[in-house]
C-alpha positions as CSV (number, residue, x, y, z in Angstrom):
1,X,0.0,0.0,0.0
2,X,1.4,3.1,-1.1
3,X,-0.1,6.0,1.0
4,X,-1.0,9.3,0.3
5,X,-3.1,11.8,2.0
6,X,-3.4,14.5,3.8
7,X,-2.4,16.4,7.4
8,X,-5.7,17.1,9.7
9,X,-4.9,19.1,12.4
10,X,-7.1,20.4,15.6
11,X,-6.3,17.4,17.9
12,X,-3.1,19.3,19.0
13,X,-5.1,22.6,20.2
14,X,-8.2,20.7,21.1
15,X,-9.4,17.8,23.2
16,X,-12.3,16.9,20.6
17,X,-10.2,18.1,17.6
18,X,-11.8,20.8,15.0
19,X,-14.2,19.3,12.8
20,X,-16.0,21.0,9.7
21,X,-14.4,24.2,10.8
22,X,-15.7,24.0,14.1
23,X,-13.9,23.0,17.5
24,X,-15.0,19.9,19.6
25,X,-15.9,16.6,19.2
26,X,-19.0,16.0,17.1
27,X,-19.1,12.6,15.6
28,X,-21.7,13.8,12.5
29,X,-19.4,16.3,11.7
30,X,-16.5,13.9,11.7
31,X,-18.2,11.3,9.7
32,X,-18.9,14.5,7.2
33,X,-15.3,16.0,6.7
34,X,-13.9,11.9,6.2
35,X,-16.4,11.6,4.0
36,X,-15.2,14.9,1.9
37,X,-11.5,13.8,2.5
38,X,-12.0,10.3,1.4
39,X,-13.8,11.6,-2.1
40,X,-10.2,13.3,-2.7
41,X,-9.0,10.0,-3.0
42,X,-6.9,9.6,-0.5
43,X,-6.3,6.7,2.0
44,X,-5.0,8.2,5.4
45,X,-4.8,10.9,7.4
46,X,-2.1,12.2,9.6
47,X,-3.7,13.4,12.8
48,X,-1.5,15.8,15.3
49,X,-1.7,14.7,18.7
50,X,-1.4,16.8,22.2
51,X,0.7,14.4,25.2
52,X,-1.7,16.0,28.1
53,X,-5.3,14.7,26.1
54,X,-4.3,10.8,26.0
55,X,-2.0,10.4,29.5
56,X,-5.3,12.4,32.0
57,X,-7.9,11.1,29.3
58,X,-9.8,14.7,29.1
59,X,-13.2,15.1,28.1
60,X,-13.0,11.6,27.4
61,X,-10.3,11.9,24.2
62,X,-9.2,8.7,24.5
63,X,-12.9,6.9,23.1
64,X,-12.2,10.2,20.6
65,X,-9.5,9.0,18.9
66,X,-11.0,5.3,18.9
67,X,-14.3,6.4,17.2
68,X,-12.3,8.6,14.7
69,X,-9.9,5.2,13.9
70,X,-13.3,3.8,13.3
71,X,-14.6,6.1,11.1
72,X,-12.0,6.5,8.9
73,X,-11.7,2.5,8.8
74,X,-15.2,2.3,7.2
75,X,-14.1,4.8,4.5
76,X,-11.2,3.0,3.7
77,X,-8.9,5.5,5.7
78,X,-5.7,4.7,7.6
79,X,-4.6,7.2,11.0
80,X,-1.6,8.4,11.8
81,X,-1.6,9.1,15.2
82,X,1.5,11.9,15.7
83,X,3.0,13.3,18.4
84,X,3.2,16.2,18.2
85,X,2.4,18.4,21.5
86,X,2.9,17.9,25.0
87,X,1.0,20.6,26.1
88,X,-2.4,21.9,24.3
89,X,-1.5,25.3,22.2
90,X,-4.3,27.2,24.7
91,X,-2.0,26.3,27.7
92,X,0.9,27.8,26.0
93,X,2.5,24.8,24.4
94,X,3.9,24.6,21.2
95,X,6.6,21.9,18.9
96,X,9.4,21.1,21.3
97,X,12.4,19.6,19.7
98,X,11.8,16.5,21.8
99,X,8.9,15.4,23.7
100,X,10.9,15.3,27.3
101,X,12.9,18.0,29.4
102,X,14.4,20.1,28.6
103,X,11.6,22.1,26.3
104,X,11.4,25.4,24.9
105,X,7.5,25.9,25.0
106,X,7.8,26.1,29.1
107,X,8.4,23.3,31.7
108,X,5.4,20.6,30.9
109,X,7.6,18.3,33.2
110,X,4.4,17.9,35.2
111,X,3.0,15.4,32.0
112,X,6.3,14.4,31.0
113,X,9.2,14.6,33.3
114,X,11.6,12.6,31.7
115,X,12.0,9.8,28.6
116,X,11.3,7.2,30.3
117,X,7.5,8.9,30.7
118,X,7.3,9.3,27.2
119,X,8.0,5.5,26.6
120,X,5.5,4.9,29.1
121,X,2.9,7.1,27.2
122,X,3.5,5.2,23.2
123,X,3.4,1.6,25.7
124,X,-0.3,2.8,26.7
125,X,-1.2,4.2,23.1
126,X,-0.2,1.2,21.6
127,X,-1.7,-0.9,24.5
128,X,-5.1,0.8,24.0
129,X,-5.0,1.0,19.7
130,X,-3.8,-2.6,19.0
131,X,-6.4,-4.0,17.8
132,X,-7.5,-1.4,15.4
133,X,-5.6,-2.5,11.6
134,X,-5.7,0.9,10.4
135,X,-3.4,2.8,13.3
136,X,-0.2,4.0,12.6
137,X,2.2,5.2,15.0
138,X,4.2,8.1,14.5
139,X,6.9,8.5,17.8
140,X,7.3,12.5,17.4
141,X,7.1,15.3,14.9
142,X,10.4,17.2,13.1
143,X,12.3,15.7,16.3
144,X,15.3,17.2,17.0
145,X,14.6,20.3,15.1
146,X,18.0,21.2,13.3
147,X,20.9,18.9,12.8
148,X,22.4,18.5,16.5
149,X,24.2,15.2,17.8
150,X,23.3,15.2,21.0
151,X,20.0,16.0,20.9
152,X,20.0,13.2,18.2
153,X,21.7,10.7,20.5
154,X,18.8,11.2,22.4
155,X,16.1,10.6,20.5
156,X,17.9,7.5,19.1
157,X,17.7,6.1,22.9
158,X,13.8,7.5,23.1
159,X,13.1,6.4,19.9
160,X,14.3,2.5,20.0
161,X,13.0,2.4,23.7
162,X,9.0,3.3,22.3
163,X,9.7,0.8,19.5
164,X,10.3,-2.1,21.5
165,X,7.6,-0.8,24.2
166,X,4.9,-0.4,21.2
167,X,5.8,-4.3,20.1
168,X,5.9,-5.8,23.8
169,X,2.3,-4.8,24.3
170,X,1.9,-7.2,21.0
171,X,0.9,-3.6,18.7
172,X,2.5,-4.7,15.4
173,X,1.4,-1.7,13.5
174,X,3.3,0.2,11.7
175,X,5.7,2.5,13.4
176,X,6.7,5.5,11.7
177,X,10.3,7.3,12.7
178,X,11.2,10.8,12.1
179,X,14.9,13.5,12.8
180,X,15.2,16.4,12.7
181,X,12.8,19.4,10.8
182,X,12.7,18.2,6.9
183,X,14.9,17.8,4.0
184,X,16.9,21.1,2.5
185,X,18.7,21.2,-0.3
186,X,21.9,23.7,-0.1
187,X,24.5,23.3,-2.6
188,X,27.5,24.2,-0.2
189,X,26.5,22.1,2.4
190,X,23.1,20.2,4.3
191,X,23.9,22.6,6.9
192,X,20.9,22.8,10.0
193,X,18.5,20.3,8.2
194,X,19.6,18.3,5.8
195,X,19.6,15.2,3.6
196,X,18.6,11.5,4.7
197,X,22.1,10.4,5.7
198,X,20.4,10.2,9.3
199,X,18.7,7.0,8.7
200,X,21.7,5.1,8.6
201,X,23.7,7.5,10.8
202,X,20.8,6.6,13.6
203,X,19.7,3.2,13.0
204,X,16.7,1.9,14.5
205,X,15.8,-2.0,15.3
206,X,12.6,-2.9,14.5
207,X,9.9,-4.5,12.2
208,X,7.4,-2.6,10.5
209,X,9.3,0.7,10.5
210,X,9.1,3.6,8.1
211,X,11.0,6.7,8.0
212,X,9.7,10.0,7.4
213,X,11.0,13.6,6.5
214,X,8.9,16.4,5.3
215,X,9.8,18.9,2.5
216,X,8.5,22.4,1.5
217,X,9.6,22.8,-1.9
218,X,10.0,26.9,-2.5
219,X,12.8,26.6,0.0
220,X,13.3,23.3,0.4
221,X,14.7,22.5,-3.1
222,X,16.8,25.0,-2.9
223,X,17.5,29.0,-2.6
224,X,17.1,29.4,-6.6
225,X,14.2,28.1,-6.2
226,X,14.0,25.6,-9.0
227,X,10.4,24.4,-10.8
228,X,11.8,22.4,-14.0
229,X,11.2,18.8,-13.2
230,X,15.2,17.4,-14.6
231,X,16.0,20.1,-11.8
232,X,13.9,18.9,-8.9
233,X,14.5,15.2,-9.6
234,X,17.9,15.6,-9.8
235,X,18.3,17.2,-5.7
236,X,15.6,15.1,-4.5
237,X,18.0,12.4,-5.8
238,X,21.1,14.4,-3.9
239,X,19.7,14.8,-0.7
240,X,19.0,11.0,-0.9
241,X,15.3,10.4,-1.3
242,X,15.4,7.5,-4.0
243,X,18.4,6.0,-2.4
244,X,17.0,5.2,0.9
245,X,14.0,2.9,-1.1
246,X,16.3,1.6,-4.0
247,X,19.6,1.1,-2.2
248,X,18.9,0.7,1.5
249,X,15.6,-1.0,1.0
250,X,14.0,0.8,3.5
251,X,10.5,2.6,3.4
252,X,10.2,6.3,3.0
253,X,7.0,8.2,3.3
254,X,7.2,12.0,3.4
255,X,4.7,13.1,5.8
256,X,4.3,17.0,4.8
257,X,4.4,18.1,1.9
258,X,3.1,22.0,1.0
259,X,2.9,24.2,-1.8
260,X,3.3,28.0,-0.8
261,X,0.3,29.9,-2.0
262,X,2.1,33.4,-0.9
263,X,5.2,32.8,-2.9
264,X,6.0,34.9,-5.8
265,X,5.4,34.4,-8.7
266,X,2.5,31.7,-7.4
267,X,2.6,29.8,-10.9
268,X,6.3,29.0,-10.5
269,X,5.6,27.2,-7.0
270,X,2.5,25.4,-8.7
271,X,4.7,23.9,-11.4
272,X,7.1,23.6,-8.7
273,X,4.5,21.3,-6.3
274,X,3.2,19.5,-9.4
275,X,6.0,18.7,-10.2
276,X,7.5,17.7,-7.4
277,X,4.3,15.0,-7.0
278,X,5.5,13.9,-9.9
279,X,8.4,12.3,-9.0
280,X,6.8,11.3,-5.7
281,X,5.3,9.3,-8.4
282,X,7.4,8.2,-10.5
283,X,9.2,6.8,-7.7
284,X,6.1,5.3,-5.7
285,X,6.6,7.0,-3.1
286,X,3.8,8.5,-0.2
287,X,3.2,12.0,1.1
288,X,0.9,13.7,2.8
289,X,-0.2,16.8,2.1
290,X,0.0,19.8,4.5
291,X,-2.4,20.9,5.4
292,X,-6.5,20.3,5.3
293,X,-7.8,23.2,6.5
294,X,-9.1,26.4,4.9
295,X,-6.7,29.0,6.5
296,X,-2.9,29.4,6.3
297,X,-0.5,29.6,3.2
298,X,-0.3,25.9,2.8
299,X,-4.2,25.5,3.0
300,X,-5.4,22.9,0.4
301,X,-9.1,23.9,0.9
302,X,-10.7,27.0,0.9
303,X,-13.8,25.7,2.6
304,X,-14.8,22.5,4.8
305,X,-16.8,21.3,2.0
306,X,-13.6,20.3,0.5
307,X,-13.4,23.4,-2.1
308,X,-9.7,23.0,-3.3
309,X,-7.7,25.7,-3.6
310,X,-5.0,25.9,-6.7
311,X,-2.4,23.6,-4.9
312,X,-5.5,21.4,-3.8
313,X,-6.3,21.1,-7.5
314,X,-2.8,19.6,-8.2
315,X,-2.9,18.0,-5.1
316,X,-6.2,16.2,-5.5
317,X,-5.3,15.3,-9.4
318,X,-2.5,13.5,-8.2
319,X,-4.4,11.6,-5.4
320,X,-7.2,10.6,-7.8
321,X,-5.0,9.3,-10.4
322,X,-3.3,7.1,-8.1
323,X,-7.0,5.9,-6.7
């Protein structure tokens, strides 16, 4: 299965999630916004997750996130359920670089004091979403931030400790493994982000693993921002995207992908998106598109009833072609 869809946000800032443009758990007006994401042809979603809702349970989130796995399974949808946040965006957290002291948001060591607490929380997420077949487990988002060794070393630890706690519970879902922001192409150097040298660099032990990165193409391909497809295939190729598939046999999904609907001149980053897709294609490769929701620059709706915008024109085509 080859999966492509797109990035559903709201659980991070809410305990219910925001659904239809609207926050708080409704389960109508989830069953309507799958059903509008599902006619895009798509077959998962990628669902940001807040620490604090699962580990105290809050306004009973936990049955939440079950109902939405079920839902989405009877359209045919798989979940990615990311971490993402410790602490809620209303109580003044944010993306820390690792989801354990020390943080940069504020001190949230009161729901996670320490890595082993973390481990603790993916051994009761798995425990608790076994037995659904369309769960996927994503440890942490854009961990580590920028390229930094110790902080890496780190998350290594973390990251092969949640592994082996997600499979002890007898959760054989697929994991999903992520360092450091996204992929950046710079001719004179990877610099603070990067290429995928980190998957070998940071090995994790495991069965069922996929790695992720993210990429933002008008600055992500490079700083001459380059739309010609010879161009875009060739640095996706440098900064090691078809290797880790063809050479190290391993999977790669890249989990956000966004098309800049501020840049300038706008048709350039079209071409630039489409034709990045493209090769995403070529070389069977997933992504998942950031973001579905009608605000922002990388918005791929205009409206909850699934309106596209231009990028979620090219977006959809591609989804629906792979269908």
């Amino acid at each position: 299965v080859i999966l492509r869809g797109v990035n559903k946000v709201g659980f991070e800032d809410y305990s219910g999630g925001i659904w239809m443009g609207k926050a708080g758990w409704d389960a109508n007006r989830v069953k309507q916004e799958l059903d509008i994401i599902a006619s895009w042809g798509v077959n998962v979603i990628r669902v940001h997750q807040c620490v604090k809702w699962w580990k105290y349970d809050i306004d009973n989130y936990r049955q939440h996130i079950k109902d939405l796995i079920t839902y989405a399974g009877e359209r045919g949808l798989y979940v990615i359920f990311d971490g993402f946040q410790v602490q809620d965006y209303f109580s003044g957290g944010s993306q820390d670089l690792l989801p354990y002291p020390p943080y940069q948001s504020g001190d949230w060591s009161d729901i996670i004091a320490n890595e082993s607490e973390f481990v603790d929380y993916w051994r009761s997420v798995a425990t608790e979403l076994k037995d659904f077949p369309n769960v996927i487990f994503e440890l942490w988002n854009e961990a580590c931030g920028g390229r930094d060794e110790e902080r890496a070393l780190s998350w290594q630890s973390a990251a092969q400790q949640c592994v082996d706690a997600i499979r002890s519970v007898g959760a054989d879902q697929i994991i999903i493994i992520q360092f450091f922001w996204d992929i950046w192409y710079d001719a004179s150097g990877f610099g603070n982000h990067g290429d995928l040298s980190w998957i070998e660099e940071y090995p994790i032990n495991g069965t069922n693993i996929v790695y992720s990165t993210h990429l933002y193409p008008y600055n992500g391909l490079g700083s001459d921002r380059p739309y010609d497809i010879e161009t875009i295939r060739t640095r996706l190729e440098e900064l090691g995207v078809k290797r880790v598939g063809e050479t190290l046999n391993l999977p790669l999904i890249i989990g956000e992908i966004g098309c800049n609907l501020a840049a300038d001149p706008l048709e350039e980053e079209l071409i630039r998106f489409n034709n990045t897709l493209t090769v995403f294609d070529e070389w069977g490769l997933g992504y998942i598109g950031f973001w579905w929701r009608a605000t922002g620059i990388y918005r791929l709706i205009s409206d909850y009833n699934g309106t596209p915008t231009e990028s979620g024109l090219i977006f959809k085509n591609h989804t629906m072609s792979s269908y």
